[in-house]
MDAnalysis code that builds the backbone (N, CA, C; Angstrom):
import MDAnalysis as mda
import numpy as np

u = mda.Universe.empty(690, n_residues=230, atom_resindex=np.repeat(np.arange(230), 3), trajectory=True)
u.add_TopologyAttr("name", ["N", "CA", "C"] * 230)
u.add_TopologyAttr("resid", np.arange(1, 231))
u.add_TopologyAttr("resname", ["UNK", "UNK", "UNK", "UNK", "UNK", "UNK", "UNK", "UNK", "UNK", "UNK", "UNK", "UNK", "UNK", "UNK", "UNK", "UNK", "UNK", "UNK", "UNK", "UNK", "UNK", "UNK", "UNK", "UNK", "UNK", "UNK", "UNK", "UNK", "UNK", "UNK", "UNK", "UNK", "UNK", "UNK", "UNK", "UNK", "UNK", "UNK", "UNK", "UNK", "UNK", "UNK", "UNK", "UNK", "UNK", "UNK", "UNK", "UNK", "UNK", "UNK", "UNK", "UNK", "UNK", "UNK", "UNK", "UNK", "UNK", "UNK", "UNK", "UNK", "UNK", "UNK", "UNK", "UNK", "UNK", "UNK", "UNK", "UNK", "UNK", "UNK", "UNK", "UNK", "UNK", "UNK", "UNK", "UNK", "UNK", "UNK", "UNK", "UNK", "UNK", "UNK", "UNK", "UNK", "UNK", "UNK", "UNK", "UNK", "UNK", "UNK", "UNK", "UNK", "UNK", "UNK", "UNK", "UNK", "UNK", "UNK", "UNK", "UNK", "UNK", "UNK", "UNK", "UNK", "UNK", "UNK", "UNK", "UNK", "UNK", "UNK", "UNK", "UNK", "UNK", "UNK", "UNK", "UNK", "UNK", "UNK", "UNK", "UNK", "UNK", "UNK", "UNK", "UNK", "UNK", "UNK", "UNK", "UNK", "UNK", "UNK", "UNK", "UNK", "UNK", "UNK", "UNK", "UNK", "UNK", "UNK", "UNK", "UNK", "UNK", "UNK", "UNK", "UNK", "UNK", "UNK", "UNK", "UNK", "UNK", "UNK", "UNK", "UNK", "UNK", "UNK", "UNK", "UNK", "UNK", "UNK", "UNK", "UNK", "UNK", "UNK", "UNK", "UNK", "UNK", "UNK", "UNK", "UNK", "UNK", "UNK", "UNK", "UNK", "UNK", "UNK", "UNK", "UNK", "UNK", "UNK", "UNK", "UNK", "UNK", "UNK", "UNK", "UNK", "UNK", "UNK", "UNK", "UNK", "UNK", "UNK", "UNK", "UNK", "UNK", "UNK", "UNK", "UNK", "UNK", "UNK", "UNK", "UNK", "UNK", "UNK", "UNK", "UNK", "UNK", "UNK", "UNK", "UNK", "UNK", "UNK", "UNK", "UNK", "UNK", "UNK", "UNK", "UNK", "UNK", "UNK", "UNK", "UNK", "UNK", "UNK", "UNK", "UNK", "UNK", "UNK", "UNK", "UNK", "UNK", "UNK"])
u.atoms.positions = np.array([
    [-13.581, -15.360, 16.107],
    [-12.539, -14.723, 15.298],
    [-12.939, -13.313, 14.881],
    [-14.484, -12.922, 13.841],
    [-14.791, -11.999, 14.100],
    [-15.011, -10.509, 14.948],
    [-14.856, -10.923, 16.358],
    [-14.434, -9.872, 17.620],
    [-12.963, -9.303, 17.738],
    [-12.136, -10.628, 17.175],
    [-10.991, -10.340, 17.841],
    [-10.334, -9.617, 16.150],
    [-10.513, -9.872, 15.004],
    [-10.395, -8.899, 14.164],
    [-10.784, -7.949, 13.775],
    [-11.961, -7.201, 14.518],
    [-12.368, -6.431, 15.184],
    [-11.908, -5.249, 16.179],
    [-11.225, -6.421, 17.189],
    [-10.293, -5.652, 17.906],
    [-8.962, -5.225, 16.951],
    [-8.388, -6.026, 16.557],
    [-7.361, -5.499, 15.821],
    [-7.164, -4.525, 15.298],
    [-8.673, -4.304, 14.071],
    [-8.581, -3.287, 13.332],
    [-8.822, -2.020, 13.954],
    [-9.691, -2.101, 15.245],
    [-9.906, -1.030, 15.931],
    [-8.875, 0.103, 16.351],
    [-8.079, -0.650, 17.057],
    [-6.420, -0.260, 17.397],
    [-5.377, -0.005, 16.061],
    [-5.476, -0.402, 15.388],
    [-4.676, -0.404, 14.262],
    [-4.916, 0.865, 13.540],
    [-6.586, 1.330, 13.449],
    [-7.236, 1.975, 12.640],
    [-6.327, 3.383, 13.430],
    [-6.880, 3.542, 14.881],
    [-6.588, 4.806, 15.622],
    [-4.716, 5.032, 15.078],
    [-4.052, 3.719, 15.663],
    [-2.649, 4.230, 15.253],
    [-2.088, 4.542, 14.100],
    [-2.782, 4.127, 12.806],
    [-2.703, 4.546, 11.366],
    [-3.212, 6.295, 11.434],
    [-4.252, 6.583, 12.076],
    [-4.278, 7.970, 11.970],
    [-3.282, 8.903, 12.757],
    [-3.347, 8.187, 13.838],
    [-2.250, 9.149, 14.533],
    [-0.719, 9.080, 13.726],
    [-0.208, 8.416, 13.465],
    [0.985, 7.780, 12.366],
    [0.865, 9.159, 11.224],
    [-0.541, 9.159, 10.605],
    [-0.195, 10.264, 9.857],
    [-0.220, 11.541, 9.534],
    [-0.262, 11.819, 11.185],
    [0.070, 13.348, 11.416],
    [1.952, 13.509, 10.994],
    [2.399, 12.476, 11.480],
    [4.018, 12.283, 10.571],
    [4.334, 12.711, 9.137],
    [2.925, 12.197, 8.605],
    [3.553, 12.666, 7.042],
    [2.693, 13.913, 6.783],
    [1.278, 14.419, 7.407],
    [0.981, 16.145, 6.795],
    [1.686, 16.843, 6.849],
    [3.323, 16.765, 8.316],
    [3.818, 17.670, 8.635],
    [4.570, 17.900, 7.667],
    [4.944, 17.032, 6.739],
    [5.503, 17.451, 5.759],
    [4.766, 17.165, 4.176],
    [4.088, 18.221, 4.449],
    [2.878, 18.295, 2.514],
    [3.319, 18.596, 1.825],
    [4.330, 19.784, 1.830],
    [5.479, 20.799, 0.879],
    [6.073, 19.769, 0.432],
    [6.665, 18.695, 0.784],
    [7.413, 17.558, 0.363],
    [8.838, 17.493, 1.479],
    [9.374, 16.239, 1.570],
    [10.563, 16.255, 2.570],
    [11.773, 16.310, 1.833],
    [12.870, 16.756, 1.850],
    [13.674, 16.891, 0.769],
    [14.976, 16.269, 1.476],
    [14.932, 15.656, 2.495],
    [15.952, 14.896, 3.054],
    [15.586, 13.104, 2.899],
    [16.366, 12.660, 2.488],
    [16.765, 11.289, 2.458],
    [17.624, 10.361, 1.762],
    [17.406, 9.486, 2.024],
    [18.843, 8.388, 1.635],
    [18.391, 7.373, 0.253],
    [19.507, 7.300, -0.039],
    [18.958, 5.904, -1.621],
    [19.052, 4.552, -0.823],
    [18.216, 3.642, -1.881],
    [18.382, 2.498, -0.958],
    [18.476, 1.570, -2.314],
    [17.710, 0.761, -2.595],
    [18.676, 0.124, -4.004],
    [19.288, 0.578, -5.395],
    [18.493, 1.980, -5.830],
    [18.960, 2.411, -6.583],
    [18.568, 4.155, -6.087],
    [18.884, 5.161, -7.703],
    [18.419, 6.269, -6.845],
    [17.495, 6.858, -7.141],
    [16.530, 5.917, -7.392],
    [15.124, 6.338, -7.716],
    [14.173, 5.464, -6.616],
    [14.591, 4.827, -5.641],
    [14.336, 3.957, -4.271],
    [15.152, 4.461, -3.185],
    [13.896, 5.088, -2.520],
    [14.490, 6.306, -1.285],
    [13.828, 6.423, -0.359],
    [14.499, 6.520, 1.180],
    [14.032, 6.426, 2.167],
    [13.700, 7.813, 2.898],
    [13.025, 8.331, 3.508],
    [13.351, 9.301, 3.981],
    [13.052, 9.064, 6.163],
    [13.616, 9.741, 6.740],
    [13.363, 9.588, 8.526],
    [11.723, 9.539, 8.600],
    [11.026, 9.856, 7.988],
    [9.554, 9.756, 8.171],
    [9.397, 8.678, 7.904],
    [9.601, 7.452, 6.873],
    [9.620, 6.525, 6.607],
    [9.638, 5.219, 7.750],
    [10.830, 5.943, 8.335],
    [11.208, 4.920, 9.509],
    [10.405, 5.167, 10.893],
    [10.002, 6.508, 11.308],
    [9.321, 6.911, 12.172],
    [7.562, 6.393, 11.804],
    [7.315, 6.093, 11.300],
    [5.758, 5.504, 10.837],
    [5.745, 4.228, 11.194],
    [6.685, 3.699, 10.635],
    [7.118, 2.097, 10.750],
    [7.678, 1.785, 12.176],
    [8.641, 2.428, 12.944],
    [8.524, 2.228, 14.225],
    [7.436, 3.148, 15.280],
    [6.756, 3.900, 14.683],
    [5.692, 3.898, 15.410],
    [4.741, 3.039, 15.871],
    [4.081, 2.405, 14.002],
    [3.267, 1.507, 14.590],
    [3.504, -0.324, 14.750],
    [4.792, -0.785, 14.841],
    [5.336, -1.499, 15.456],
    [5.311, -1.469, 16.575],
    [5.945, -0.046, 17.446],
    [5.968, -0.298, 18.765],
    [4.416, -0.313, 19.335],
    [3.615, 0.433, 18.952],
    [2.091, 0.482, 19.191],
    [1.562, -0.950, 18.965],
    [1.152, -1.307, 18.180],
    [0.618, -2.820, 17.885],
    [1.326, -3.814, 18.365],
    [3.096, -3.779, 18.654],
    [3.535, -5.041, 19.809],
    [3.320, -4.656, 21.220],
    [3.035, -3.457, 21.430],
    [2.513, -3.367, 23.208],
    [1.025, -3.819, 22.763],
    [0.467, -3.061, 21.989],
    [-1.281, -3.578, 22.287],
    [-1.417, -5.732, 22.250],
    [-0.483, -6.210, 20.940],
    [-0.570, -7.354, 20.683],
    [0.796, -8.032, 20.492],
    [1.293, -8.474, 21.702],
    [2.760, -8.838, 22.482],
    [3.053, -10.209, 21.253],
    [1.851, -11.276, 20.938],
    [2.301, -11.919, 20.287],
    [1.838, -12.113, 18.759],
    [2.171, -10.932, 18.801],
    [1.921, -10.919, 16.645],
    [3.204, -10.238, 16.316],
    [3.679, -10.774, 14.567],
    [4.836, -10.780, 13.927],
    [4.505, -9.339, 13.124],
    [5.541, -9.364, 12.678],
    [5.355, -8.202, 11.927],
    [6.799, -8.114, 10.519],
    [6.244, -7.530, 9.351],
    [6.821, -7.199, 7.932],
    [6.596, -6.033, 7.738],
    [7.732, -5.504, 7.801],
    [8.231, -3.888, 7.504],
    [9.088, -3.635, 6.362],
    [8.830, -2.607, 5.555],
    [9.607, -2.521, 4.341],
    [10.708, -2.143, 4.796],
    [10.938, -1.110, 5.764],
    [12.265, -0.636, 6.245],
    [13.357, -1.613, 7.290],
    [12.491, -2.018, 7.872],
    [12.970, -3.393, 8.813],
    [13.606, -4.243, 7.941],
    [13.035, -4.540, 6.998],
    [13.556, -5.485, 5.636],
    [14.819, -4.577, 5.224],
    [14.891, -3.914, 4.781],
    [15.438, -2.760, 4.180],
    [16.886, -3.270, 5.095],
    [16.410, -2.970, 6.475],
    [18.000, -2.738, 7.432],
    [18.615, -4.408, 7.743],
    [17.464, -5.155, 7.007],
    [18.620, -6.776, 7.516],
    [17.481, -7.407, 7.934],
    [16.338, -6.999, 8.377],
    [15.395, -8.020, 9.237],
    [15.057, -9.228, 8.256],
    [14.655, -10.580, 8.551],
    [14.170, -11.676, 7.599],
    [12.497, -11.512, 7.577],
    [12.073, -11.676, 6.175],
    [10.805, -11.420, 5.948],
    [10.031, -12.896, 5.673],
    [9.489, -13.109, 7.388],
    [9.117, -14.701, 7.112],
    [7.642, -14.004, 7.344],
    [6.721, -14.830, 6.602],
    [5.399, -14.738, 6.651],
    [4.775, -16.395, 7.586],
    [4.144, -16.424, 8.410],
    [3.848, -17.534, 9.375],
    [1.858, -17.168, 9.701],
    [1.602, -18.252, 10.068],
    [0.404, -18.530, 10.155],
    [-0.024, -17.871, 11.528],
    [1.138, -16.866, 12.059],
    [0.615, -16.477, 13.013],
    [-0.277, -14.900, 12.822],
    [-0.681, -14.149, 13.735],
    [-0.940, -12.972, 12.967],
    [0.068, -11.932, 12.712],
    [0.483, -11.522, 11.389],
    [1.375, -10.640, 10.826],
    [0.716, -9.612, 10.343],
    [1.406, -8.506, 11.168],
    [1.242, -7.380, 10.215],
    [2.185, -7.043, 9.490],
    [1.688, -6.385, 8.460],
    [2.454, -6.403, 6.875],
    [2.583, -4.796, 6.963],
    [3.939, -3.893, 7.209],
    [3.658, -2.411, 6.930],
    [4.447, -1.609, 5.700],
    [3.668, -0.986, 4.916],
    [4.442, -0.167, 4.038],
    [4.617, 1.726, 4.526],
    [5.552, 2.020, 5.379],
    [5.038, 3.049, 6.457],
    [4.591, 4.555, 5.322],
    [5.392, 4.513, 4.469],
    [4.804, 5.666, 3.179],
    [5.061, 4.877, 1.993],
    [3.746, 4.381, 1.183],
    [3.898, 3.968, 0.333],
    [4.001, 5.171, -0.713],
    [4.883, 5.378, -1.598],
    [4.680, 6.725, -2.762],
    [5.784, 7.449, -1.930],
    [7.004, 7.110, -1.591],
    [7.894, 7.381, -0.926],
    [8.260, 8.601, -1.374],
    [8.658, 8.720, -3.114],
    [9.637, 9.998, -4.339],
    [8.059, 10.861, -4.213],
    [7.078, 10.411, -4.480],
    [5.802, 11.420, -4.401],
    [6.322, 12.121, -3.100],
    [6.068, 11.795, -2.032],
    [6.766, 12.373, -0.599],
    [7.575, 13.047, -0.737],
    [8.532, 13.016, -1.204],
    [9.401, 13.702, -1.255],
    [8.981, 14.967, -2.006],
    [8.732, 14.871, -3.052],
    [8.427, 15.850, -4.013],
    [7.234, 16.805, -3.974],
    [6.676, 16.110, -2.661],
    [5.501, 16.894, -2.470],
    [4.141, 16.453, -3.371],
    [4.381, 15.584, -3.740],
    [3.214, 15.133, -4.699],
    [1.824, 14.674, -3.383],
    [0.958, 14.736, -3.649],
    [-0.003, 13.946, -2.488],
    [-0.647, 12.633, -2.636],
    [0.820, 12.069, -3.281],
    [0.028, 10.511, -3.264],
    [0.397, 9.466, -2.826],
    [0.396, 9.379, -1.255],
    [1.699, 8.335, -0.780],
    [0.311, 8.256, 0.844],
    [1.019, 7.116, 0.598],
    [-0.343, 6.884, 1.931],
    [0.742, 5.372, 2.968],
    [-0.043, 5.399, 4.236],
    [0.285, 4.317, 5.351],
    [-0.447, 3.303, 4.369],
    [0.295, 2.044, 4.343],
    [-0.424, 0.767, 4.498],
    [0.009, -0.314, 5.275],
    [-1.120, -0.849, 5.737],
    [-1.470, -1.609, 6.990],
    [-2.218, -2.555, 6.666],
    [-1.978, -4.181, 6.426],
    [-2.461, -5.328, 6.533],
    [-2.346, -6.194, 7.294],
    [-3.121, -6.903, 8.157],
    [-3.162, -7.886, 8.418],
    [-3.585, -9.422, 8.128],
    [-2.407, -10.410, 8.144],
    [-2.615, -12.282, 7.806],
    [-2.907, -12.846, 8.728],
    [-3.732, -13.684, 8.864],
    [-3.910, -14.519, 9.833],
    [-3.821, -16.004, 9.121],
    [-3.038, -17.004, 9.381],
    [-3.040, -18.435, 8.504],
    [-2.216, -18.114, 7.382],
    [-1.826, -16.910, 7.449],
    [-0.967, -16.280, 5.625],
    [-2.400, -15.447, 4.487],
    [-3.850, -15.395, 5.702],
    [-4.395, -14.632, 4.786],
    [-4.899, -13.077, 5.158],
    [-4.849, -12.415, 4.456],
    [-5.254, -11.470, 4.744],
    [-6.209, -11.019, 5.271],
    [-6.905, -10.090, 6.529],
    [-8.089, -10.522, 7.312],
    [-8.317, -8.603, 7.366],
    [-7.385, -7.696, 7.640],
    [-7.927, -6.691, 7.293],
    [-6.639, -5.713, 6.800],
    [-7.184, -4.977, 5.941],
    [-6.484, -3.725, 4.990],
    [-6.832, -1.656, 5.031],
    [-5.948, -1.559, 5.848],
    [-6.312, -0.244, 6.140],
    [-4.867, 0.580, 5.117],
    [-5.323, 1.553, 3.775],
    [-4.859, 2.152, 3.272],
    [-5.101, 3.779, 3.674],
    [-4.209, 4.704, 4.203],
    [-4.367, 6.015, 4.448],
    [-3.803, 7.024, 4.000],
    [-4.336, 7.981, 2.903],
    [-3.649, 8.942, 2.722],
    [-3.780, 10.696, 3.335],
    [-2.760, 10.727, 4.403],
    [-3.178, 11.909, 5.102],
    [-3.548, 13.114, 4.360],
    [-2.791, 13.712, 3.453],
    [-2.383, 14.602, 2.993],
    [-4.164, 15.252, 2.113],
    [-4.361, 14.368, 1.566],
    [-6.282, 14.454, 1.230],
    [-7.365, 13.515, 1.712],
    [-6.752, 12.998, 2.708],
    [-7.438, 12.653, 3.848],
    [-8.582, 11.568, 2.942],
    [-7.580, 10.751, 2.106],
    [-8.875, 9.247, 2.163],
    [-8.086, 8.365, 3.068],
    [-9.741, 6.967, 3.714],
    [-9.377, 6.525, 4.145],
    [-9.801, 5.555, 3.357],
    [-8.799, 4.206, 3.321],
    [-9.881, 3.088, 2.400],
    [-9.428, 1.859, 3.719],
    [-11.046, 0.842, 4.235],
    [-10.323, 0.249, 4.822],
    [-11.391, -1.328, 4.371],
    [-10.794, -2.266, 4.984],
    [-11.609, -3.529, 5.343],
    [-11.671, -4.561, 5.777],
    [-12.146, -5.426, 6.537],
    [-11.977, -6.542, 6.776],
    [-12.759, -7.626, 6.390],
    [-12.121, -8.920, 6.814],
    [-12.598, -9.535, 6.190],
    [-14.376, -10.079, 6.246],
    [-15.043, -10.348, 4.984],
    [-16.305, -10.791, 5.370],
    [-16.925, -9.664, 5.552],
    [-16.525, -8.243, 5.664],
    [-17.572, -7.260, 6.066],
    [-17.089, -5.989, 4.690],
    [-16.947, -5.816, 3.820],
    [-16.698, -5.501, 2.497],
    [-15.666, -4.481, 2.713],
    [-15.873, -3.275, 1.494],
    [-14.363, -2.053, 1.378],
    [-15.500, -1.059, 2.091],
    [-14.541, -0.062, 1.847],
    [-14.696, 1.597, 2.311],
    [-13.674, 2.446, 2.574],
    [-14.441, 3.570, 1.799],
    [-13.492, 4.686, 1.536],
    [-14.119, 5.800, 2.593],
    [-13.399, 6.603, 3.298],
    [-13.938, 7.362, 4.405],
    [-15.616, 6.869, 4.984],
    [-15.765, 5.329, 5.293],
    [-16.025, 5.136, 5.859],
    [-17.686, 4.462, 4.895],
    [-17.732, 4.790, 3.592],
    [-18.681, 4.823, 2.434],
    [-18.811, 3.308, 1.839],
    [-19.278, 2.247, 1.302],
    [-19.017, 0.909, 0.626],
    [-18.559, 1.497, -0.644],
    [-17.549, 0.963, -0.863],
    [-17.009, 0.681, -2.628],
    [-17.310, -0.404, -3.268],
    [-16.800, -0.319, -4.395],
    [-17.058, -1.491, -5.185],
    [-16.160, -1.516, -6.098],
    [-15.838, -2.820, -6.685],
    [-15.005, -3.138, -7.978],
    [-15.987, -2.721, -9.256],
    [-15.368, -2.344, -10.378],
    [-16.071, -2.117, -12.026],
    [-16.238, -3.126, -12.137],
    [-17.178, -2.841, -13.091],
    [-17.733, -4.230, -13.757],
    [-17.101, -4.445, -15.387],
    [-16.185, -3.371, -15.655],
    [-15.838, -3.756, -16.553],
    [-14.732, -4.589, -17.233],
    [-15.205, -5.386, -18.278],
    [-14.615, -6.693, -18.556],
    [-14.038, -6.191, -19.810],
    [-13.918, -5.901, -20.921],
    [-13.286, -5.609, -21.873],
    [-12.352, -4.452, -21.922],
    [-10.866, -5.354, -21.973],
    [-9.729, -3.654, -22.570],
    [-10.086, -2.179, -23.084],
    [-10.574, -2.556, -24.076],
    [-10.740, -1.362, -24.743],
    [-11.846, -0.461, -24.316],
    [-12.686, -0.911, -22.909],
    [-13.166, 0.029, -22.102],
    [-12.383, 0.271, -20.451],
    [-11.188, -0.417, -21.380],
    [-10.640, -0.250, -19.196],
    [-9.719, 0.997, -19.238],
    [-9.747, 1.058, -18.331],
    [-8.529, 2.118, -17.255],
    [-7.714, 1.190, -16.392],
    [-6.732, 1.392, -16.629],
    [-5.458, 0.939, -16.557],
    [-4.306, 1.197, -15.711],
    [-4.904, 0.911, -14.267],
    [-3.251, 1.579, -13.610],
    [-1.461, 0.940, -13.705],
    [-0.883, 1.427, -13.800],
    [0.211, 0.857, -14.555],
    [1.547, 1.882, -13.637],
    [2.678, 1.105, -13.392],
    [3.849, 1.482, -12.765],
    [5.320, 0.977, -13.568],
    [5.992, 1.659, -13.538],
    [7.118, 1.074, -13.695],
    [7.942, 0.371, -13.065],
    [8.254, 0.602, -11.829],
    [8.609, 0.182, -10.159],
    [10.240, 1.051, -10.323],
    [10.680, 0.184, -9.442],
    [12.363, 1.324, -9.297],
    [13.172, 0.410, -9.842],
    [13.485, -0.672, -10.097],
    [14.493, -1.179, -10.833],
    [14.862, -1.122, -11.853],
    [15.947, -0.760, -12.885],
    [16.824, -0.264, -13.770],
    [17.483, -1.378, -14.832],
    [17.478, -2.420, -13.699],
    [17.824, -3.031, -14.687],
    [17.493, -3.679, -16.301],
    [18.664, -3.688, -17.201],
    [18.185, -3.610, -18.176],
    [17.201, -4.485, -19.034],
    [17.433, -6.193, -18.802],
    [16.097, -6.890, -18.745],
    [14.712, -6.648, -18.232],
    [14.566, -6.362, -17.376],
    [13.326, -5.828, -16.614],
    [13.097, -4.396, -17.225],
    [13.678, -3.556, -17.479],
    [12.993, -2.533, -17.821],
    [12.277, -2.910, -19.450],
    [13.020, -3.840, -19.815],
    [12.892, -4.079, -21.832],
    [11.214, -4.975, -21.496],
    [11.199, -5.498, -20.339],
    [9.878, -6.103, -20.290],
    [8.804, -5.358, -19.958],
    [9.218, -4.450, -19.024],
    [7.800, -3.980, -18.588],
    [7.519, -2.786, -19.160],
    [8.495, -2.007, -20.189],
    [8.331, -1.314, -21.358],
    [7.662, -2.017, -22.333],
    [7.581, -3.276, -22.914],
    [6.878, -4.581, -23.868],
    [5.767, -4.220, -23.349],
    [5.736, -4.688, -22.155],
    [3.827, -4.889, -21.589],
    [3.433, -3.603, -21.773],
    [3.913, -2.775, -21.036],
    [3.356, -1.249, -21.270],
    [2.975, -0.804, -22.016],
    [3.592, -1.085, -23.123],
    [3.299, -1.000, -24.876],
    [1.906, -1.431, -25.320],
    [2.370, -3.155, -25.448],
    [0.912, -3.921, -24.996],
    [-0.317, -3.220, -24.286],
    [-0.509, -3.096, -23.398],
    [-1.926, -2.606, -22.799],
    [-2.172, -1.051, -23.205],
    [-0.783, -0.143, -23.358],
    [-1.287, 1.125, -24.087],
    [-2.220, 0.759, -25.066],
    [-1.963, -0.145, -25.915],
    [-2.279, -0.462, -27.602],
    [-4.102, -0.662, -27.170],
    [-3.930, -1.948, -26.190],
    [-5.540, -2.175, -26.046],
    [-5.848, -1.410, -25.048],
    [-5.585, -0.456, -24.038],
    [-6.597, -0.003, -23.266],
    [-7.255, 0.769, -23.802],
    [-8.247, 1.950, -22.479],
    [-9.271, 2.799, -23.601],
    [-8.163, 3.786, -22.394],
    [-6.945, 3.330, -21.473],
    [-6.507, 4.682, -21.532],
    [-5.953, 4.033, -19.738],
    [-4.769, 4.969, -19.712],
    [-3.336, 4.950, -18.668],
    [-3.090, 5.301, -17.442],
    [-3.400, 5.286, -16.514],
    [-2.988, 6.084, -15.326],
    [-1.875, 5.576, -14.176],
    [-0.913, 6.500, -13.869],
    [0.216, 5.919, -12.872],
    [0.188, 6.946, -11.830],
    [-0.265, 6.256, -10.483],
    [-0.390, 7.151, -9.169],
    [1.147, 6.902, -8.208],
    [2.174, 6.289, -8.551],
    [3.000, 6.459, -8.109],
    [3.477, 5.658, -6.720],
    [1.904, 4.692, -6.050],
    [2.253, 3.965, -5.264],
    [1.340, 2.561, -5.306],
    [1.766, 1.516, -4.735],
    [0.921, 0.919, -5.436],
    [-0.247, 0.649, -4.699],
    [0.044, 0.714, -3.258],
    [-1.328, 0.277, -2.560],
    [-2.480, 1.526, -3.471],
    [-2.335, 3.122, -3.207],
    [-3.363, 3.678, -3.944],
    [-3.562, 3.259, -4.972],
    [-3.050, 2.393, -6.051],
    [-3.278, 2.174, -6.992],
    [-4.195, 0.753, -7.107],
    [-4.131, -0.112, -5.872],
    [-4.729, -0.528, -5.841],
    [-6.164, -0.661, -4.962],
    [-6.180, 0.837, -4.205],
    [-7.345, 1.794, -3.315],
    [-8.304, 1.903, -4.778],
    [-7.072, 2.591, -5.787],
    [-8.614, 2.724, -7.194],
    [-9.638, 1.578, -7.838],
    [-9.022, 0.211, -7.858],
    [-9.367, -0.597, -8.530],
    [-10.453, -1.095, -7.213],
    [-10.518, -0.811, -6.065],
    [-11.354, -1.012, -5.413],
    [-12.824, -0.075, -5.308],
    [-12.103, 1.124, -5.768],
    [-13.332, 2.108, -5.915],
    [-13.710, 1.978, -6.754],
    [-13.100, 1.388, -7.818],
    [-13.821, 1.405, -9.406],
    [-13.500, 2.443, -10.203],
    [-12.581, 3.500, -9.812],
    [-12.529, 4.187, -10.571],
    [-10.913, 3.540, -11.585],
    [-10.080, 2.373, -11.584],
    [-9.496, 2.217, -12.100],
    [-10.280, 0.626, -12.166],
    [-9.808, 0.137, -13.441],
    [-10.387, -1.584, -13.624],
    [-9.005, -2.412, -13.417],
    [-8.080, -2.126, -13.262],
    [-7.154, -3.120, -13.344],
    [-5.936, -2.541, -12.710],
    [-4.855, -2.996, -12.477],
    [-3.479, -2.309, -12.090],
    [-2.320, -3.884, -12.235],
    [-1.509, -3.329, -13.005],
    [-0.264, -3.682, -13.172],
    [0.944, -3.476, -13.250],
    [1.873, -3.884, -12.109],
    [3.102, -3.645, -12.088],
    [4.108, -4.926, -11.737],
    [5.206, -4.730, -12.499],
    [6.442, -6.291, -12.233],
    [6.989, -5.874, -11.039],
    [7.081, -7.008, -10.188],
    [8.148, -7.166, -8.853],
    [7.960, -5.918, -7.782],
    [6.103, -7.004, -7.975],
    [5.652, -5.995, -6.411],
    [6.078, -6.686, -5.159],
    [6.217, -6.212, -4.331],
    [6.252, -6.850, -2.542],
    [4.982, -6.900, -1.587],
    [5.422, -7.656, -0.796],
    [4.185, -7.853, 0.452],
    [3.665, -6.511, 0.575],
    [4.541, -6.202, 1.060],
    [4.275, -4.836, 2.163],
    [3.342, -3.559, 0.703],
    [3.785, -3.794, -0.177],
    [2.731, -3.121, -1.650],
    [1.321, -3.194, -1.378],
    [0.906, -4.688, -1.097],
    [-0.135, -4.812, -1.250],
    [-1.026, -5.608, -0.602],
    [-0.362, -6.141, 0.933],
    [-0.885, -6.709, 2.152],
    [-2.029, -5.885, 1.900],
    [-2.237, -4.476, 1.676],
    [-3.745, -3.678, 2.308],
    [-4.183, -4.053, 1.208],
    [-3.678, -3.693, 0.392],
    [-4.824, -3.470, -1.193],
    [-5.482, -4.573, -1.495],
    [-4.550, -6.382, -1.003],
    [-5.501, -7.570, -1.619],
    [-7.033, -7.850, -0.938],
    [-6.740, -7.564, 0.032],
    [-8.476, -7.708, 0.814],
    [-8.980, -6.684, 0.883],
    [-9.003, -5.101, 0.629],
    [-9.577, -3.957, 0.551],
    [-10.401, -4.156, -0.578],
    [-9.650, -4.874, -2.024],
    [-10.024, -5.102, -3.159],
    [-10.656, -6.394, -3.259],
    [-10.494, -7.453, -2.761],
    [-11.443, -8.760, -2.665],
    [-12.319, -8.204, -1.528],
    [-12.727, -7.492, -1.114],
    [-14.092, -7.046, 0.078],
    [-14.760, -6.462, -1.248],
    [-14.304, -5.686, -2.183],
    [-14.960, -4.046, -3.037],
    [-15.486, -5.249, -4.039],
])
């Protein structure tokens, strides 16, 4: 099993870089795109070009593996997760950062095997980290070992924290509550705007925790084993 996730990540790794010559071309920010559930959840053609990039790349290299796409989802596809191998893609995670030119939106790329996660490649072109890992063989950030903090008490943590895009008015009254909440006990706040990087930090250690309501697969296929390797 080891060889052949191996192979995977090998191929996967190259087409994640090539994938994000798609998004340097636009660093200034892209200022074209569409709303998708609300209008703070937005797609832009780069979005979809990442995502059918490395779809079509990884079903020629590997004819019989499934695949979970945020945009695929997005247009109607069914998001079944199966014990076969799935890749999980978020093609720009930090989509409104993208847009806006912010530099914090990166490819993420996981792979399940059995429904578990076996390797996590997070990429952000634009300042060029790479965080990747598989399973049994730990994290890394451009290629370096990371690690998780060791810290255990609130009132010394750092805190990554999101709001997400939904509006609605129950959900926002909650995750304004919590927000509140952990402001009160942390030793202090940070929101990077996507969540896999947000969960790239808690692997480096430079964040201890991250919380956000009504995350998705495709969020954090990379980040759960990048961060259980760190």
């Amino acid at each position: 099993m080891s060889d052949a996730i191996d192979e995977y990540f090998d191929a996967a790794l190259e087409m994640v870089k090539n994938a994000g010559n798609l998004i340097t071309e636009y660093s200034n920010g892209c200022k074209e795109y569409k709303l998708k559930s609300s209008d703070i959840d937005l797609v832009t053609e780069i979005d979809k070009k990442v995502e059918e990039t490395l779809i079509g790349g990884l079903s020629e290299r590997f004819p019989s593996h499934k695949f979970i796409g945020e945009e695929s989802v997005a247009d109607g596809a069914k998001c079944v997760l199966t014990d076969e191998p799935t890749w999980i893609i978020d093609p720009v995670d930090g989509t409104l950062n993208f847009i806006h030119g912010y530099p914090s939106s990166c490819i993420s790329l996981g792979l399940t095997i059995n429904k578990k996660a076996v390797v996590g490649i997070i990429f952000n072109p634009i300042v060029n980290q790479l965080f990747t890992a598989k399973q049994g063989q730990g994290a890394f950030l451009n290629g370096q070992p990371i690690h998780v903090s060791q810290v255990k008490d609130m009132r010394n943590a750092l805190i990554s924290f999101e709001v997400g895009t939904s509006r609605d008015e129950e959900k926002k009254t909650a995750v304004l509550e919590n927000f509140k909440m952990i402001v009160e006990k942390a030793q202090g706040i940070r929101t990077v705007g996507s969540a896999a990087l947000n969960m790239a930090m808690v692997a480096l250690g430079g964040a201890d925790a991250y919380y956000e309501f009504g995350i998705h697969a495709w969020d954090i296929a990379a980040g759960d084993i990048i961060v259980r390797e760190a």
